[in-house]
C-alpha positions in Angstrom: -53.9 51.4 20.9 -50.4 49.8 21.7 -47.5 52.1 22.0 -45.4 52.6 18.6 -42.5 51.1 20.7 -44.4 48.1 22.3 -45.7 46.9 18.8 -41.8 47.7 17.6 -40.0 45.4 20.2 -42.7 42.8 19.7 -41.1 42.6 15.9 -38.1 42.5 17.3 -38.7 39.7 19.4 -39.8 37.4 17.1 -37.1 38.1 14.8 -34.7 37.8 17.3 -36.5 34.1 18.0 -36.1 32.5 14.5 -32.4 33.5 14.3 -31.8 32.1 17.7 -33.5 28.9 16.2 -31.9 28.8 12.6 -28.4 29.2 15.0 -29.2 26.8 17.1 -29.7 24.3 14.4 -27.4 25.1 12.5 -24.4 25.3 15.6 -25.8 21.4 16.3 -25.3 20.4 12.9 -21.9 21.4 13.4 -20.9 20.0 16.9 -22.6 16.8 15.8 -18.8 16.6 13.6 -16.4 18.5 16.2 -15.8 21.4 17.7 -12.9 23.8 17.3 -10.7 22.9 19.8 -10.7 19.3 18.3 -12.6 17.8 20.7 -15.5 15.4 19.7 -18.7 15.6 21.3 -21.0 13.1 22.0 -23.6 14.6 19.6 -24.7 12.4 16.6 -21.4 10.6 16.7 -20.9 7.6 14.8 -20.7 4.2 16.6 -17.3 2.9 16.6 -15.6 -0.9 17.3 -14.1 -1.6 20.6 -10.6 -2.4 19.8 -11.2 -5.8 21.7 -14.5 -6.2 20.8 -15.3 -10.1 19.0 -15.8 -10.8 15.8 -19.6 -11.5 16.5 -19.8 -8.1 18.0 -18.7 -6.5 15.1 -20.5 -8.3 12.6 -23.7 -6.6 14.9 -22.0 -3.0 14.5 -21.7 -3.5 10.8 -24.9 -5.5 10.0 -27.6 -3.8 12.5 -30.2 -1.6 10.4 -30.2 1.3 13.1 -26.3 1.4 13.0 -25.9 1.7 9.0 -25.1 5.6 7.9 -27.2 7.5 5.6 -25.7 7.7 2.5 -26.3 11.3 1.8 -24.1 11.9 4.9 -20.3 13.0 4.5 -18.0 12.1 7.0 -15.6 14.2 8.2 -12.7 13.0 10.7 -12.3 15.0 13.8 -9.0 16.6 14.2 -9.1 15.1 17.9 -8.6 11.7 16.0 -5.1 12.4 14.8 -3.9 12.6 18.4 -5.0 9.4 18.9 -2.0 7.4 17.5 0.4 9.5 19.1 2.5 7.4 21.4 4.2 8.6 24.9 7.8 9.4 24.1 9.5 5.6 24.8 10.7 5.1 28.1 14.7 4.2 27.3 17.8 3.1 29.7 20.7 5.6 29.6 24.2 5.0 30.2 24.9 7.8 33.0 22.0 6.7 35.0 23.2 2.6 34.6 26.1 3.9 36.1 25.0 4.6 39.4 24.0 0.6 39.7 26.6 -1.3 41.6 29.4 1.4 40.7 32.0 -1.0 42.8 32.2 -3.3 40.1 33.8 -1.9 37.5 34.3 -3.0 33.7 36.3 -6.1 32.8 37.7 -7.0 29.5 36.6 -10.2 27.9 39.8 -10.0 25.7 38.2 -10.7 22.3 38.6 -9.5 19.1 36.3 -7.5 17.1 36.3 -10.1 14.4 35.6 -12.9 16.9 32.8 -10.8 18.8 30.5 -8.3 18.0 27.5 -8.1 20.6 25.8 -6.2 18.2 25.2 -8.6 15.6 24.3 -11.3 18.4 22.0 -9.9 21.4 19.3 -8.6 19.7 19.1 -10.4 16.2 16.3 -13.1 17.0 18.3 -15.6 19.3 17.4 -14.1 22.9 14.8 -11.7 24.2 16.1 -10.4 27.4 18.6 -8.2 26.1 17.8 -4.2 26.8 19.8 -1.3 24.7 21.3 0.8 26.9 21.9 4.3 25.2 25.2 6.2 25.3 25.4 9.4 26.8 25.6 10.9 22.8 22.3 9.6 22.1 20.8 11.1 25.3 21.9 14.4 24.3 21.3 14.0 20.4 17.5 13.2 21.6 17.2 16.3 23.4 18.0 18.6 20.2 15.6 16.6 18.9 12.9 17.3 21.5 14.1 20.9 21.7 13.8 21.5 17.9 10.4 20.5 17.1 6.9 20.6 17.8 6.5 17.3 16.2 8.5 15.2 18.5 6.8 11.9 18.0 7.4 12.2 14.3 11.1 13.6 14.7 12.2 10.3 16.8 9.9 7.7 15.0 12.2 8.7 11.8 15.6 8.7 14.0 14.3 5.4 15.4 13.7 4.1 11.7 17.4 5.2 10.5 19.2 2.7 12.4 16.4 0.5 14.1 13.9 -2.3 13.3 12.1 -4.2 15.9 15.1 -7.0 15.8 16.7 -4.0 17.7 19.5 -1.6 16.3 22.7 -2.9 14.8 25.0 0.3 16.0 24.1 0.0 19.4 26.9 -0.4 22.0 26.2 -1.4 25.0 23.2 -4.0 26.1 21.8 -5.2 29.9 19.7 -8.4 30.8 19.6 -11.1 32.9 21.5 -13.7 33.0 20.4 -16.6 35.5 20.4 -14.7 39.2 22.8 -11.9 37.9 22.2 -8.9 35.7 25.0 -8.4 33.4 26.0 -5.0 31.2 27.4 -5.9 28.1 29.8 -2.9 26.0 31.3 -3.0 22.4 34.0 -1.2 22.3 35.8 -0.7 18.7 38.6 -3.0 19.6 36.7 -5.5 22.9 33.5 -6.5 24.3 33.6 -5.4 28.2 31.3 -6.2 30.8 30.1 -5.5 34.1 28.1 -6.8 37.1 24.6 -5.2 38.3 23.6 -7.8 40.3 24.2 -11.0 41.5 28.1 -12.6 42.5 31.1 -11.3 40.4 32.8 -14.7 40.8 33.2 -16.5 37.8 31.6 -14.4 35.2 34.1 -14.4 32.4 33.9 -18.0 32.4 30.1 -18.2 32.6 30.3 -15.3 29.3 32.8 -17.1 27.6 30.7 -20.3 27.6 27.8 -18.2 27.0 29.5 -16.9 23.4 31.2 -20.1 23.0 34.4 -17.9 22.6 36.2 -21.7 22.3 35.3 -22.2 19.1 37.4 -19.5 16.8 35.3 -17.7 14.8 37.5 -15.9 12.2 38.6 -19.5 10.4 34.7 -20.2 9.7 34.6 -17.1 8.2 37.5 -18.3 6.1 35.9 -21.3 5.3 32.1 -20.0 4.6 33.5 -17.4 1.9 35.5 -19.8 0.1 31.9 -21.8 -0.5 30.1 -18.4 -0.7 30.9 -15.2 -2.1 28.4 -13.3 -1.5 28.2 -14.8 2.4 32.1 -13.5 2.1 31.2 -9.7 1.2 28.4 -9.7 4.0 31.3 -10.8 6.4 33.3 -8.5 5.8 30.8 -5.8 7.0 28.9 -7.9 9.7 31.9 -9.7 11.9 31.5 -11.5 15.2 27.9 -13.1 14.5 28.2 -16.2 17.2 25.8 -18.3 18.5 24.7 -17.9 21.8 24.6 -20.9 24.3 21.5 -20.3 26.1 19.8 -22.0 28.9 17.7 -24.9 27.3 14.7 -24.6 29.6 14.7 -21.0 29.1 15.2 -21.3 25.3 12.6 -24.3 24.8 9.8 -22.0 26.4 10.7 -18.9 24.9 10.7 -20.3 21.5 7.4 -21.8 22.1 6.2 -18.3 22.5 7.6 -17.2 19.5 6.0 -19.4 17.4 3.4 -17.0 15.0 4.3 -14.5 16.5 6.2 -11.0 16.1 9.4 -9.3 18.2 8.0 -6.6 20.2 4.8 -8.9 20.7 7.4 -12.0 22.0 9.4 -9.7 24.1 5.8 -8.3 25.9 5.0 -12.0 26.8 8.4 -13.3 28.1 8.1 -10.2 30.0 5.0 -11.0 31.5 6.5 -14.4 32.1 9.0 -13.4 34.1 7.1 -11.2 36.4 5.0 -13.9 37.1 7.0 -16.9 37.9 10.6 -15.7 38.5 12.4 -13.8 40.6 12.6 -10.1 40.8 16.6 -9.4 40.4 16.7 -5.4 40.1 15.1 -2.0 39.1 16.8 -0.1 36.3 16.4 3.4 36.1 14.7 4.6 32.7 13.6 8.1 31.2 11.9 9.1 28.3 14.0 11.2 25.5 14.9 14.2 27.0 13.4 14.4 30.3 15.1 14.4 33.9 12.2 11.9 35.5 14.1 8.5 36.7 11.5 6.0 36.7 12.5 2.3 37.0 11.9 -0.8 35.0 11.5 -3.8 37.1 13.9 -7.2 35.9 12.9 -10.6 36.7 14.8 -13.8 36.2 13.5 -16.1 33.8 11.5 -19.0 36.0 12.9 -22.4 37.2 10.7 -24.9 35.6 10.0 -26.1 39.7 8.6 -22.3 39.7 6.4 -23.1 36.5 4.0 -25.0 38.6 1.6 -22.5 39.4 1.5 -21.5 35.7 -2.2 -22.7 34.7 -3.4 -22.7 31.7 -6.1 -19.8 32.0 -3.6 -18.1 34.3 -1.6 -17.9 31.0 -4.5 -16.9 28.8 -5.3 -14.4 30.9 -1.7 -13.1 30.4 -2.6 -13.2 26.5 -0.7 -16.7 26.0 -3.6 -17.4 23.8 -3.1 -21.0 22.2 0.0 -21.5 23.3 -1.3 -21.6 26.9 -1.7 -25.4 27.1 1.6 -25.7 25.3 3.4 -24.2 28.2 1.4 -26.2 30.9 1.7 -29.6 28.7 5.2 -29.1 27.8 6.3 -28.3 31.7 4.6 -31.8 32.7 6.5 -33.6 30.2 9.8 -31.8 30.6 9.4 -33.2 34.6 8.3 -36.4 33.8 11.7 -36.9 31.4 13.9 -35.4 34.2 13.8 -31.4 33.6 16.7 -29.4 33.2 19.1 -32.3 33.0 17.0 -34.2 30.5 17.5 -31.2 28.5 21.5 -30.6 29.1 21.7 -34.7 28.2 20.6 -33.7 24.6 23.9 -31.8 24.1 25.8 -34.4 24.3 24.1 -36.3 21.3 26.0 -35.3 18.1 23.3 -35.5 15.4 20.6 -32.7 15.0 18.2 -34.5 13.6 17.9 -36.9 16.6 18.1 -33.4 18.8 15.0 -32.3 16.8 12.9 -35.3 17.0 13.3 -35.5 20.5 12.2 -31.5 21.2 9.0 -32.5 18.8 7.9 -34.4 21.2 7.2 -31.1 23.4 3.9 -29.5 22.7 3.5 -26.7 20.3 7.3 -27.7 18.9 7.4 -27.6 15.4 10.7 -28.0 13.3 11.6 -24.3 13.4 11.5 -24.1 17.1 12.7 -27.3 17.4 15.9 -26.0 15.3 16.2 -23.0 17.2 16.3 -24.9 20.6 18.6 -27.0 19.3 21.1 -24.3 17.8 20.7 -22.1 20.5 20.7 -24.0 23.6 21.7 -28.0 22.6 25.0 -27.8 20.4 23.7 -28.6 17.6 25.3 -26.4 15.3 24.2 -28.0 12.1 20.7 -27.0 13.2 18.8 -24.9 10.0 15.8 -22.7 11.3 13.5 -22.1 8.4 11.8 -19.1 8.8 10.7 -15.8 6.1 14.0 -14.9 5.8 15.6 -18.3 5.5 13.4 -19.5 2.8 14.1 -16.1 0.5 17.7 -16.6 1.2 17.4 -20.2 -0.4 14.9 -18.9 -3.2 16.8 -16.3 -4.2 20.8 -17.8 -3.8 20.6 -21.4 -3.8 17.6 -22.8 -5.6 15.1 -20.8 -7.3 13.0 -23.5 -7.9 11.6 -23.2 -4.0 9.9 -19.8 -5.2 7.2 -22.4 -7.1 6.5 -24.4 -3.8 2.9 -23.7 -2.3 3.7 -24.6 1.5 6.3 -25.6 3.6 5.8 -29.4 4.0 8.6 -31.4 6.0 9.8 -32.3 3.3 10.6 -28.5 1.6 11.6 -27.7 5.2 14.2 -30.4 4.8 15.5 -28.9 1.5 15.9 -26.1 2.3 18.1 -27.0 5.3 20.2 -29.5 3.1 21.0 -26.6 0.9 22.9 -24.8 3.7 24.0 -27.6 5.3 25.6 -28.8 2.0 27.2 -25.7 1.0 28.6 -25.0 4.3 30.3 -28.6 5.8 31.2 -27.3 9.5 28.8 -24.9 11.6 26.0 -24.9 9.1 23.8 -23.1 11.3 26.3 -20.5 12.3 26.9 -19.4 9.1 23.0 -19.2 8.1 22.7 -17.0 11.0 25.4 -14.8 9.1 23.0 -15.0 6.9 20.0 -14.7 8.2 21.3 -11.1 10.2 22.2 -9.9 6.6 18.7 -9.6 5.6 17.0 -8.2 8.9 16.2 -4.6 8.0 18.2 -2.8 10.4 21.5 -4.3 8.7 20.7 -2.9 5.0 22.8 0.6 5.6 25.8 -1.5 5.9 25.5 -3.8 3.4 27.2 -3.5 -0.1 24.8 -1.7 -2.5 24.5 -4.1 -4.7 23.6 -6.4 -2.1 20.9 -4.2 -1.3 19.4 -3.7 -4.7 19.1 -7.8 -5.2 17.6 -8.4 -2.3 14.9 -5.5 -2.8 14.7 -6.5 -6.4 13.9 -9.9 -5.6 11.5 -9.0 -3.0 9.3 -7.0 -5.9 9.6 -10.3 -8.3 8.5 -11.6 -5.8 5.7 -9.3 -4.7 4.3 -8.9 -8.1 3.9 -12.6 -8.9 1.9 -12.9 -5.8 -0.3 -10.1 -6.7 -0.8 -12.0 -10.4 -1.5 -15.6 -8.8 -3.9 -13.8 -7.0 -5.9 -12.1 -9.8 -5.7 -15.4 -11.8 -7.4 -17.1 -8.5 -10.4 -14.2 -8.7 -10.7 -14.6 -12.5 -10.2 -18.4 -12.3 -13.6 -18.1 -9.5 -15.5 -15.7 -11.2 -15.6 -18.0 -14.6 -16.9 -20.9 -12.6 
């Protein structure tokens, strides 16, 4: 006979079995959703899409029989997802750190009035897309209470960042660096001047080559003047946005970068003229940049923007490869032509014509230019300051002020396109384009906390008119379908 305690720990054993079991299933169960310290395992985890995965790949994710989820099945999100969005504090320029670039040359005053020149309401509003923000001192420190205050710092400065900016940049910034040609140039708003000051390149003749580049010839406050008395509403605005001026860019410069602007967003533009640069220009300087708060320098590399005799290594899966996309053989068709019709100076002989429509018709002829880039090449770079880029914003500033009849209009043929140009270029007889780019700042989203409040309410107002009669074409489109 077995021992009393033999037959006794047997029991035990085979208890102690089917709880390790029922565990055991039961703790895979649960790791096949996450574990505690939010980390998801690789346990029964649903297949998910590459982010740059084609569509054909994810039609076979979504269609295939063995990938489809039971239906019984909950799912639950893993708390490790939620760190997923989170984005490395941004990597920004600071003003104490610019200052240790080139501290020999000191700031020089352009000698021009607040009214005739805000920077500001220029650099960053859609017209070029080299210019970098330089923070102030003040804002380095304000970031670090930030930082030092909460646990949630990605949250805490995505809100600051919302305040005052938009991705057409921030319109109570102060101070600005880029390249200009072979130099890098510092730009600073001051409340009464706009200074400046060499990085890089010769200090010779720069407040000529900046005068010219803000066509500071052409007085700005008598335009003003002048738009109001056609416009009150364009009178309020400028009395709250002064200084808007067109900037006289490059042309080869402006024609390509437009080209890549074309259906396209800020940030994504700025990414590929970026790229552009590092590719085929010239490496001019390193900047030293930090993130919010922190004492690392690390240094942002500035290129200038290539000579079109540069451009002849660009190919056109060289470019795709740089995520050109489409507009790839633009840039390789548009180079050849530009050659063939004499480059640069072809392009500087266009100023000289004085009718923007001829301007326009001659930039068409460029690959992947439309009439909007067209007109901004022409405003921009050519002199043509009668020029009417019709973009978003354009077309809700003629629905809603000037005729709004548009607001029934299906698509933008050339002919609406031209309409809607006449309409400004009517109203406002000298510097047309100037004073839509008034305009035009007015309604970019970073500008609303200056605006009159009134202002504000029409143009949101508007936008919900406009909002909800899209939504009601749509449902008469699905009930329209499903009666057929």
């Amino acid at each position: 006979m077995a021992h009393p305690f033999a037959r006794t720990n047997h029991f035990a054993l085979v208890l102690l079995f089917s709880v390790c079991v029922v565990s055991c299933a039961a703790f895979a169960g649960h790791i096949g959703v996450s574990t505690s310290m939010g980390v998801t395992t690789p346990a029964r985890r649903s297949p998910r899409k590459a982010s740059g995965a084609s569509s054909s790949m994810k039609r076979a994710e979504t269609d295939s029989p063995a990938k489809k989820k039971s239906p019984t099945r909950t799912k639950n999100k893993s708390p490790a997802k939620k760190t997923k969005n989170v984005k490395d504090p941004e990597s920004k320029i600071f003003a104490t750190d610019l200052a240790q670039i080139a501290p020999e040359n000191e700031w020089t005053d352009l000698n021009v009035a607040p009214e005739e020149l805000r920077p500001s309401n220029c650099l960053t509003t859609g017209q070029a897309f080299s210019w970098l923000v330089v923070e102030s001192d003040d804002e380095a420190a304000k970031a670090s209470i930030v930082i030092k205050q909460s646990l949630d710092v990605d949250f805490k400065m995505e809100q600051q960042q919302q305040q005052s900016a938009s991705a057409w940049g921030v319109h109570d910034a102060k101070e600005w660096v880029g390249p200009l040609g072979d130099r890098v140039i510092s730009i600073r708003e001051t409340p009464a001047t706009t200074l400046y000051r060499v990085l890089r390149g010769k200090t010779d003749g720069v407040e000529e080559y900046l005068r010219d580049y803000f066509q500071l010839d052409t007085p700005l406050v008598p335009l003003y003047e002048q738009w109001g008395k056609c416009d009150d509403r364009l009178r309020r605005i400028a009395e709250v946005i002064p200084g808007v001026r067109i900037l006289r860019q490059d042309p080869v410069e402006c024609l390509f970068s437009f080209i890549c602007s074309s259906n396209n967003n800020v940030p994504r533009i700025t990414q590929l003229l970026a790229s552009f640069r590092k590719t085929y220009g010239q490496h001019l300087i390193d900047l030293p940049c930090r993130s919010d708060g922190a004492a690392a320098i690390t240094w942002r590399k500035v290129y200038s923007f290539p000579k079109l005799e540069a451009l002849q290594a660009a190919t056109d899966q060289g470019l795709r490869d740089m995520g050109f996309g489409y507009r790839a053989p633009y840039i390789v068709e548009t180079r050849d032509l530009l050659q063939e019709l004499g480059g640069h100076e072809y392009l500087m002989s266009l100023r000289a014509i004085r009718d923007a429509d001829r301007v326009k018709e001659k930039l068409i002829e460029f690959k992947g230019v439309g009439r909007k880039v067209a007109d901004c090449v022409a405003l921009f770079s050519l002199d043509q300051m009668e020029a009417i880029p019709v973009d978003t914003h354009v077309w809700h500033i003629a629905c809603r002020e000037y005729d709004p009849s548009l607001s029934d209009v299906k698509s933008l043929t050339p002919t609406v396109y031209r309409r809607v140009g006449d309409l400004f270029q009517d109203r406002f007889v000298s510097h047309a384009g100037w004073a839509h780019s008034l305009l035009f700042v007015a309604e970019l989203p970073s500008f609303k906390g200056i605006l009159p409040e009134d202002i504000v309410a029409q143009m949101n107002d508007w936008r919900e008119q406009e909002q909800e009669k899209k939504a009601a074409d749509k449902e008469e489109k699905k009930a329209k379908k499903a009666a057929k």
